[in-house]
C-alpha positions as CSV (number, residue, x, y, z in Angstrom):
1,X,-13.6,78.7,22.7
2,X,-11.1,79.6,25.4
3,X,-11.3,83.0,25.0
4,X,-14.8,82.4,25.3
5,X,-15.1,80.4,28.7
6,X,-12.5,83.1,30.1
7,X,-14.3,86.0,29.4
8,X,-17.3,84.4,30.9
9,X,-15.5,83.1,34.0
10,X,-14.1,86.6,34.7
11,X,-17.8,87.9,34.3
12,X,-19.1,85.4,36.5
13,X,-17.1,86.5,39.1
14,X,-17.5,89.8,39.0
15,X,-21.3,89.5,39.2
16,X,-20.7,87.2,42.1
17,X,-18.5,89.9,44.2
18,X,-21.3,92.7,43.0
19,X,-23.9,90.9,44.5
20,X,-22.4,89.3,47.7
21,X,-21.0,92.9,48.9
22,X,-24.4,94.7,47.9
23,X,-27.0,92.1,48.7
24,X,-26.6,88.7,51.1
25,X,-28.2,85.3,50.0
26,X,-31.5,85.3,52.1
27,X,-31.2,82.8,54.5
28,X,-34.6,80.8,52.9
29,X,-32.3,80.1,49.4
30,X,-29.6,79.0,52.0
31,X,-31.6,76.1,53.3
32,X,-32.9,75.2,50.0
33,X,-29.8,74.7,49.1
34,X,-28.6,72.6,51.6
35,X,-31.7,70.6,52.0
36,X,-30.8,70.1,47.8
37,X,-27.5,69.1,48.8
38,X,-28.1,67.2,51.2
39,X,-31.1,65.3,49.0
40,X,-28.6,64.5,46.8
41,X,-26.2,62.3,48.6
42,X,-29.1,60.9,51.1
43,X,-30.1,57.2,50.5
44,X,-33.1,56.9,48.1
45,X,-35.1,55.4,50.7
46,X,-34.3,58.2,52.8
47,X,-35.1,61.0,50.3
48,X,-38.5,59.1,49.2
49,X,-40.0,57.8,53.3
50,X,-43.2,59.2,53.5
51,X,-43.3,62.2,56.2
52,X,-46.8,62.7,56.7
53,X,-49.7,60.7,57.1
54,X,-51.4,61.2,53.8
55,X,-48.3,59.8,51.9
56,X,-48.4,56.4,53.9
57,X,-48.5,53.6,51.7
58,X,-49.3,51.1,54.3
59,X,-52.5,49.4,55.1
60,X,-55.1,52.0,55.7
61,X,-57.0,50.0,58.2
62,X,-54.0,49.7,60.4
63,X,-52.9,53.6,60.0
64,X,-56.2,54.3,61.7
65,X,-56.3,51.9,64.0
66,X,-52.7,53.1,65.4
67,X,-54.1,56.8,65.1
68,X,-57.1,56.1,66.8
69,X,-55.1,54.2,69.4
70,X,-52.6,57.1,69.9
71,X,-55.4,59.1,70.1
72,X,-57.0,58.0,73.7
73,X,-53.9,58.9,75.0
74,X,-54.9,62.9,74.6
75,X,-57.0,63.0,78.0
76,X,-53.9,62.2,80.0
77,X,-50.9,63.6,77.9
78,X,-52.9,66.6,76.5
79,X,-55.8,67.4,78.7
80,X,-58.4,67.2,75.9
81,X,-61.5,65.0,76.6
82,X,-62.5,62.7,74.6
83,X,-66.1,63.1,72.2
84,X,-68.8,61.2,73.4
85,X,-70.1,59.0,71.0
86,X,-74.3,59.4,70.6
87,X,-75.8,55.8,69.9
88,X,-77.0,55.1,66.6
89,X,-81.0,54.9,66.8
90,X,-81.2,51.9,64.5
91,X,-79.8,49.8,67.6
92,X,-81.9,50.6,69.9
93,X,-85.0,50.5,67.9
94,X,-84.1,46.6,67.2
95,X,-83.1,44.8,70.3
96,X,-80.5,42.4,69.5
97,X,-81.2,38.1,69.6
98,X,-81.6,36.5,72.4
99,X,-78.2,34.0,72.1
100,X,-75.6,33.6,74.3
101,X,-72.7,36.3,74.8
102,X,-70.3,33.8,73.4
103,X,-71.7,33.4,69.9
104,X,-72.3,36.9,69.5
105,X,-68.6,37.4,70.0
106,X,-68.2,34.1,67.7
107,X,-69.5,35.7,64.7
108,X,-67.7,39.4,65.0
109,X,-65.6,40.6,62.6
110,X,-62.1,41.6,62.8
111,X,-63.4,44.6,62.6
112,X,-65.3,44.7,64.5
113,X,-63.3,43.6,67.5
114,X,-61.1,46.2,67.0
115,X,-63.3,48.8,67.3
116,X,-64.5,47.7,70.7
117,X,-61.2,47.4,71.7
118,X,-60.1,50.9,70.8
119,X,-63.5,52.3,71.8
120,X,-63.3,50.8,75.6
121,X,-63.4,53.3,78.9
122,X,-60.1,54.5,80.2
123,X,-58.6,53.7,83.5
124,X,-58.8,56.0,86.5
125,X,-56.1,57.7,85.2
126,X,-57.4,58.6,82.1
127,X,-55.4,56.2,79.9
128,X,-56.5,53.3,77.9
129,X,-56.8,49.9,78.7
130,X,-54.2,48.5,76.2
131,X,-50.8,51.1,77.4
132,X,-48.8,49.6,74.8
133,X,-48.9,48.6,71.0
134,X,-47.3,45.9,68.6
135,X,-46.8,46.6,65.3
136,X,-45.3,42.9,63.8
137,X,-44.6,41.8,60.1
138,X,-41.8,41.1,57.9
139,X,-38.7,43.6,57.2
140,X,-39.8,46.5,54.7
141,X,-43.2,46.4,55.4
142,X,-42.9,50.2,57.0
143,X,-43.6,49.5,60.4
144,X,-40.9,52.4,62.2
145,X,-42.0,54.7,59.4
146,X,-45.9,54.2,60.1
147,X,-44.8,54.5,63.8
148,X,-42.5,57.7,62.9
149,X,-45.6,59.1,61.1
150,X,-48.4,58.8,63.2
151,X,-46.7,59.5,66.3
152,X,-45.6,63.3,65.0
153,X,-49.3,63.4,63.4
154,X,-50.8,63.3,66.2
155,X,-48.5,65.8,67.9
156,X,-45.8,63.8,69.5
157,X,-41.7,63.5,69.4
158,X,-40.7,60.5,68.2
159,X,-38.1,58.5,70.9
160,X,-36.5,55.4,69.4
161,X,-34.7,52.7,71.0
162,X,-33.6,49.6,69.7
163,X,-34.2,46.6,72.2
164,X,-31.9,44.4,70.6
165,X,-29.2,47.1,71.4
166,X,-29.8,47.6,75.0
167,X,-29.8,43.8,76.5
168,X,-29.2,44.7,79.8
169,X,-32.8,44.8,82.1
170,X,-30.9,47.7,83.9
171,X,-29.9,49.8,80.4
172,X,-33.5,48.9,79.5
173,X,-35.0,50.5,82.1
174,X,-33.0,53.2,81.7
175,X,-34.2,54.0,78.6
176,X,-37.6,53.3,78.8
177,X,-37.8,55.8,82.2
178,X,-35.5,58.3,80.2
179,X,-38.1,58.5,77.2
180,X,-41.6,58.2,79.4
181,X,-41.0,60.5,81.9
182,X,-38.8,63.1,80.9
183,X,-39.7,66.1,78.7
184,X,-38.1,67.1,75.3
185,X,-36.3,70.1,75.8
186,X,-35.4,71.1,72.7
187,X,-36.5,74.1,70.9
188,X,-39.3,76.6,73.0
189,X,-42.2,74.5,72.2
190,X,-41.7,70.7,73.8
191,X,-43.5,67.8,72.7
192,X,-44.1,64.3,74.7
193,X,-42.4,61.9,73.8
194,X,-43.5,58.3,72.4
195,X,-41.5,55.9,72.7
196,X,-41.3,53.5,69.7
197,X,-38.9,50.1,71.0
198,X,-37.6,48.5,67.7
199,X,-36.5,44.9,67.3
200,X,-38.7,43.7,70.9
201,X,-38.5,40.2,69.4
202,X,-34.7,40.3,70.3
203,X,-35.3,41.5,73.7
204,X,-34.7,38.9,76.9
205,X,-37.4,37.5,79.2
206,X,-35.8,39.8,82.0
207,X,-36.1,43.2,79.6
208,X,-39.4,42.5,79.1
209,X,-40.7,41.8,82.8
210,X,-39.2,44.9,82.9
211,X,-41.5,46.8,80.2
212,X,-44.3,44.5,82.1
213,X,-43.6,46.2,85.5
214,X,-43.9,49.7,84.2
215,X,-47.3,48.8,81.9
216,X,-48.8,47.2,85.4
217,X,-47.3,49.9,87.7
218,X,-51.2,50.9,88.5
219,X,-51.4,47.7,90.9
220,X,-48.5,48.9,92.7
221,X,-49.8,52.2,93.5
222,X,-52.8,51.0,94.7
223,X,-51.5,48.3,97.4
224,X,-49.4,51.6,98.7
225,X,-49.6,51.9,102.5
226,X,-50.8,55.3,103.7
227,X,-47.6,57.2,103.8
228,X,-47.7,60.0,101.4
229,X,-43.9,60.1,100.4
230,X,-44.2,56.4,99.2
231,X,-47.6,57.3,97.6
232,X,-45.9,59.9,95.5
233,X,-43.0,57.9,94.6
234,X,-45.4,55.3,93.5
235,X,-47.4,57.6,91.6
236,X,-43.9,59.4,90.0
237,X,-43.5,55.4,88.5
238,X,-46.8,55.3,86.4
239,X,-47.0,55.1,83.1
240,X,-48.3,58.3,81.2
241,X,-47.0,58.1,77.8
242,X,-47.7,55.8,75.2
243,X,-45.9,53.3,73.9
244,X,-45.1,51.5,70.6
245,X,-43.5,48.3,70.2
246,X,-42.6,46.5,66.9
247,X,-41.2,42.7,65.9
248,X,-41.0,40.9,63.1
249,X,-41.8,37.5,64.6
250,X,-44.8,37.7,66.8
């Protein structure tokens, strides 16, 4: 049996000098193997996350509603319009009840409400009305991955930033500047970014006037006095990309 696992060692080597000084591993089998590797010693939620948006195993009503969210964003951070929707006939064949605007809203489904919200005009600068969204539930539910997800789905680089991390209003700002305004550099085709803000629950009051400032930097802007230097710097301040937030305790 030695003799046996000798002779086959020696052969095995030879075959492996043969074909390293004749032929080199294609590069493709070189990242299959280390992608293999690299698989094996990776946590198992790590090696199983879902990476695209078909292999989400969150509620499917919410995927959309993020998607369709992230989605009104294209006009301002993509130039692409947005389709106008035709009316349905059946609407405007049958007038609605005459009752009060209150208790048509009373009796609306969740739904329902939601679609209006995500279906509302955009601002004057082409973004809509709600800049920023909260994702909240308990740990493990998938909230950063569904946020991971959908934000390179619909053709974004991810920017993540823990909140708890950064206490400091200053730090904060920082960051959330950093990640809104600047472009990803990396590689020849850039992406905007999205910023996703993790743990905002743990965040202090002051941090979060601070998000609030940026989200409401419009009304700045628009009480500018008539000095184009300070119109522009007011302008450089608004808020263009979109924005993520997520908590466990809402």
């Amino acid at each position: 049996r030695r003799c046996v696992l000798k002779a086959s060692q020696q052969l095995t080597e030879i075959i492996n000098s043969e074909t390293s000084t004749e032929s080199p591993e294609p590069s493709g089998e070189a990242e299959l193997a280390d992608e293999e590797e690299s698989a094996r010693h990776c946590l198992w939620v790590d090696k199983f996350t879902p990476r695209r948006y078909m292999e989400l195993l969150s509620d499917d009503y919410t995927n959309r509603c993020l998607l369709k969210w992230l989605k009104l964003w294209d006009t301002v951070v993509f130039g692409k319009e947005q389709a106008v929707k035709k009316a349905k006939p059946s609407t405007e064949a049958r007038p609605p009840f005459s009752r009060p605007k209150e208790q048509q809203n009373k009796w609306k489904t969740k739904v329902q409400l939601t679609e209006e919200i995500l279906e509302a005009e955009l601002d004057q600068h082409k973004r809509p009305k709600y800049k920023v969204a909260l994702l909240c539930g308990p740990p493990g539910l998938g909230k950063t991955t569904l946020a991971h997800v959908i934000a390179k789905h619909a053709g974004y680089n991810a920017v993540e930033m823990n909140a708890s991390d950064d206490r400091s209003p200053e730090v904060f700002k920082t960051h959330i500047e950093a990640a809104t305004q600047m472009k990803s550099v990396l590689g020849a085709n850039e992406k905007p970014n999205c910023l996703i803000i993790d743990e905002i629950d743990g965040t202090p009051a002051a941090s979060i006037n601070v998000l609030l400032n940026i989200i409401h930097s419009k009304d700045a802007e628009g009480e500018a006095v008539a000095g184009t230097g300070r119109r522009r710097r007011r302008e450089g301040r608004l808020l263009l990309r979109p924005i993520i937030c997520i908590c466990n305790d809402q």
